[in-house]
N, C-alpha and C positions, 0 to 999 in steps of 0.2 A: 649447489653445495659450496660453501666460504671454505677458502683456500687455508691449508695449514697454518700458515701464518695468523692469518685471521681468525680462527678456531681458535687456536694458541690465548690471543690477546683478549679473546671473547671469556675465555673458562677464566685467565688472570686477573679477568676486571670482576668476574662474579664472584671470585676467590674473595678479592680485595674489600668488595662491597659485604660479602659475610661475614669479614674478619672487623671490618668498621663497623658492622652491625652489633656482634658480639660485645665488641670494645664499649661500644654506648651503654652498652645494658649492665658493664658493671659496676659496683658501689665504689665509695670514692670516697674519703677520709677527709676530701676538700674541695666536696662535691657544692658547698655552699655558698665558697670562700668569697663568692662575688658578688651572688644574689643576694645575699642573707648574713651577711659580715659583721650583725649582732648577735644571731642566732646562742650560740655557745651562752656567754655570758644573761642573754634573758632564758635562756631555760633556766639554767643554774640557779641564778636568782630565785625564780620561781620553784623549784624544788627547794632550796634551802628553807624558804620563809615555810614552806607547808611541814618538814623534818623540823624546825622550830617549833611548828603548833603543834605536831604530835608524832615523834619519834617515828614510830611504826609505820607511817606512813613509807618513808624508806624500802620497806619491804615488801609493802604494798605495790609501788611503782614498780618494782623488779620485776614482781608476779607475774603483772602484766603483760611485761613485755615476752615473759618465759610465754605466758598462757594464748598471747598472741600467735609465735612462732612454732609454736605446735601445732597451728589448727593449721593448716594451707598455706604456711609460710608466714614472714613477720609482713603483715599486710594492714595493720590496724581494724582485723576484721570484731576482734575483742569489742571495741568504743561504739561499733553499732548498735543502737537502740532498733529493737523486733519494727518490722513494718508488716502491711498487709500483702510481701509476696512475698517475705521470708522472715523464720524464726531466726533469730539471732544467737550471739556466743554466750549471751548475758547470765540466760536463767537454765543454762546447759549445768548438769549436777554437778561440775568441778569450780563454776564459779557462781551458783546459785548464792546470795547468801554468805559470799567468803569473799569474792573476788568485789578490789573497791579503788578509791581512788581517781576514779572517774571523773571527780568534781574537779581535782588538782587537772588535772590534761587538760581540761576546758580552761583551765583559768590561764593555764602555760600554753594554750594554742592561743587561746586572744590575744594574749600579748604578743606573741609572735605574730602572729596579724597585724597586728598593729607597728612593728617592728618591719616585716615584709610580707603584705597579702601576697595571699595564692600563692605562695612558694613551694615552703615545705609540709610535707607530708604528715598525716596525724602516725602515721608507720614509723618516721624517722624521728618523732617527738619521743616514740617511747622509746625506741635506741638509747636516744643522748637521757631521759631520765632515768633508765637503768643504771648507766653508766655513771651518772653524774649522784645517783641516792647510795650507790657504793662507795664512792670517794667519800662523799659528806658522813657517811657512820664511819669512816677511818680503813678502808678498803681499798685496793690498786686502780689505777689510773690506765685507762686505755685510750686510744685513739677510734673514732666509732667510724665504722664505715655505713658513710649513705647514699641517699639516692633511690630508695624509693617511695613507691605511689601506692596509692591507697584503692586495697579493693571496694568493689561498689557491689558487693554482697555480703552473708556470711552466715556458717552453719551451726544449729545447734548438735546437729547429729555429729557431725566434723569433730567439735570440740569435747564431745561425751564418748567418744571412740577414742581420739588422737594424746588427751593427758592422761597422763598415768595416776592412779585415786592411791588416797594415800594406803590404803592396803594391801598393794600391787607385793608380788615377793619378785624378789634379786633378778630370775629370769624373764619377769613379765618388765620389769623398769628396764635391763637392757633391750629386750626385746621393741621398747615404744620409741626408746631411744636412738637405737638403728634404725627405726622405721622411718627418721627425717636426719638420717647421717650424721650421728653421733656416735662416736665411741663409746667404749665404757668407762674408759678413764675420762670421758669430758661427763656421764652422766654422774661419775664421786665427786669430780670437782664441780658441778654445776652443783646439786644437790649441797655443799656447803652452803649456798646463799641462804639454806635454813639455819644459819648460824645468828639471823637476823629474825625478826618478825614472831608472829604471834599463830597460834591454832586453835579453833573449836574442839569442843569436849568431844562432839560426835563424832574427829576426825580419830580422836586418842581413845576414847570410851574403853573399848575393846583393848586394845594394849595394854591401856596399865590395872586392867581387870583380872585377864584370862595368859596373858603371854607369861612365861616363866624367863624368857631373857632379857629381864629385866631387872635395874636394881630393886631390892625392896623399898628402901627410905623413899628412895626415888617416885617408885611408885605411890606410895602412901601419900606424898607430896600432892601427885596429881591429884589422886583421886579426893580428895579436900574440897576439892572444887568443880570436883566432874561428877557427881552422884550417877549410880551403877546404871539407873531409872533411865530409861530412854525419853524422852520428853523433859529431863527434870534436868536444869540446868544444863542442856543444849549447845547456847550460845557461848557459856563461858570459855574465857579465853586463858590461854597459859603459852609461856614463852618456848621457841623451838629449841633454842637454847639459853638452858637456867641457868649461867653465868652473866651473860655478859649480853644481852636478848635486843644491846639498842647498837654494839659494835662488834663492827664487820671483822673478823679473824678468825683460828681457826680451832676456837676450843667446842666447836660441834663437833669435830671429828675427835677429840679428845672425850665429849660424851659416850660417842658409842663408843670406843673400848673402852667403856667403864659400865657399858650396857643403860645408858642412860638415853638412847634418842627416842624424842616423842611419839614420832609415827612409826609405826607397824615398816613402813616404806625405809624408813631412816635406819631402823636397828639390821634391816637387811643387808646392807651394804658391808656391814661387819658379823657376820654371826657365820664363822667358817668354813665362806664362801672363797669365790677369783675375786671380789671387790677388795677382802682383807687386809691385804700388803698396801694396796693405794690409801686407804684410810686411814692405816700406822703411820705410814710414809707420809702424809699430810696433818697428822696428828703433831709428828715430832718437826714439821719443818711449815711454818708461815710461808716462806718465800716460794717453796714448791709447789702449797696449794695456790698463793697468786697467780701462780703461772700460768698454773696449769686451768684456775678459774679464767681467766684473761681469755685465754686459748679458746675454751669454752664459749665465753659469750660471744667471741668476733664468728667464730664458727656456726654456733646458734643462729646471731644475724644474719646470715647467709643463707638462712633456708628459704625456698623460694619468693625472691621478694619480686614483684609487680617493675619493670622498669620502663622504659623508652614512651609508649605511646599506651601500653597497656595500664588499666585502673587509670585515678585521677590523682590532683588535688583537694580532698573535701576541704572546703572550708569552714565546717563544721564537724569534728571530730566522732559526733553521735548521727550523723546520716548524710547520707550521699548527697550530691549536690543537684 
């Protein structure tokens, strides 16, 4: 049996070696700054030129990274195309058909490739495009924490359990949202980033049909363009918020206490519930909901990301390497 001493310096050193272990695995805000010391500036690029060719795109790229970090963590398991030993996140019912963008990643990982193979992660590409599609619509400024790696699988079942559908009411959205350590005040303030982008009739159909808290004009508005018909005009699109649908601010939350949000999911948030007070409170104050979005997405990032030895680097953003 090793002498006291020896014990002592034995548990110290395993101590040390967990606590350096730990320290590896976390994200790092300038986890790049050595390998990859264009990185920032070629995504950027590359997200501008694409919010150039078509506005929406912007919110498009958010989606993703939201849609990514729901499923088993922000892992880039989203960008996986289906193979022959798993379904994928792709044709999962929350991004069937809705979820896009996909083209832009590809075109902002090659360049980054080409910038520094095999570095960084198609996980931490959507980080900094989130990040970087809210500043370019006129939205706060963060510092993106990275560092991680990319899983080498991924679930359709995962991702049709884990997002919340737009019909979700007040207690099931906080409910999905605790379930990957979120508060409720980060799911009012996440839930602004509908203050950008665009929706399917099929996601609204039902709201501005059958719900009564809703405005009437408002309603009428939609339904112009979403026929009652199931099948009939489907696809058509209408903005999350009809002010201002290409910049980032906070007159969504001014929608819903005017009973004006598009989804069933949105007008929850204000229809007097505990969400109420955060929505007024962000309603009347820009800089509170920055914040408190800010807050949001560094937290969101956080949810279980792949570090040290585990996942990879694909170098291809649509399948494992």
């Amino acid at each position: 049996m090793a002498p006291p001493s020896s014990y002592m310096a034995i548990v110290t050193m395993a101590l040390l070696m967990l606590l350096l272990g730990s320290s590896t695995a976390q994200l790092s805000t300038n986890y790049y700054c050595k390998s990859c010391p264009k990185l920032f500036p070629t995504v950027k690029s590359a997200v501008q030129s694409a919010i150039v060719k078509e506005a929406r795109m912007g919110a498009s790229l958010l989606r993703l990274f939201f849609h990514d970090c729901f499923v088993n963590g922000c892992d880039g398991s989203i960008l996986l195309d289906d193979t022959s030993s798993f379904i994928g996140e792709k044709n999962a019912a929350p991004n069937v058909n809705s979820a896009r963008g996909f083209n832009v990643v590809d075109n902002i990982k090659s360049k980054v490739e080409e910038a520094c193979p095999g570095v960084v992660s198609c996980a931490d590409i959507l980080a900094i495009t989130a990040r970087d599609s809210v500043v370019i619509l006129g939205g706060p400024n963060w510092d993106v924490k990275l560092g991680r790696r990319d899983a080498r699988t991924a679930s359709q079942a995962a991702a049709n359990n884990s997002i919340p559908p737009p019909t979700s009411n007040l207690n099931q959205l906080i409910s999905k949202f605790q379930a990957v350590g979120l508060s409720t005040r980060d799911l009012v303030a996440l839930a602004g980033s509908h203050t950008i982008g665009q929706a399917r009739c099929t996601s609204f159909r039902a709201r501005v049909y059958n719900e009564t808290n809703i405005d009437k004009s408002f309603a009428q508005t939609r339904q112009s363009k979403c026929p009652r018909t199931s099948g009939s005009g489907d696809n058509n699109l209408a903005p999350l918020d009809l002010q201002t649908p290409t910049a980032f601010e906070n007159n969504y939350f001014k929608n819903l206490v005017n009973k004006k949000g598009l989804l069933h999911s949105d007008q929850q948030l204000f229809n007097g519930g505990s969400t109420d007070s955060i929505v007024r409170k962000y309603s009347n104050s820009l800089s509170n909901f920055n914040a408190d979005f800010v807050a949001g997405m560094i937290k969101m990032g956080d949810i279980k990301p792949l570090t040290g030895s585990n996942g990879e680097i694909r170098k291809n953003c649509r399948r494992v390497n």
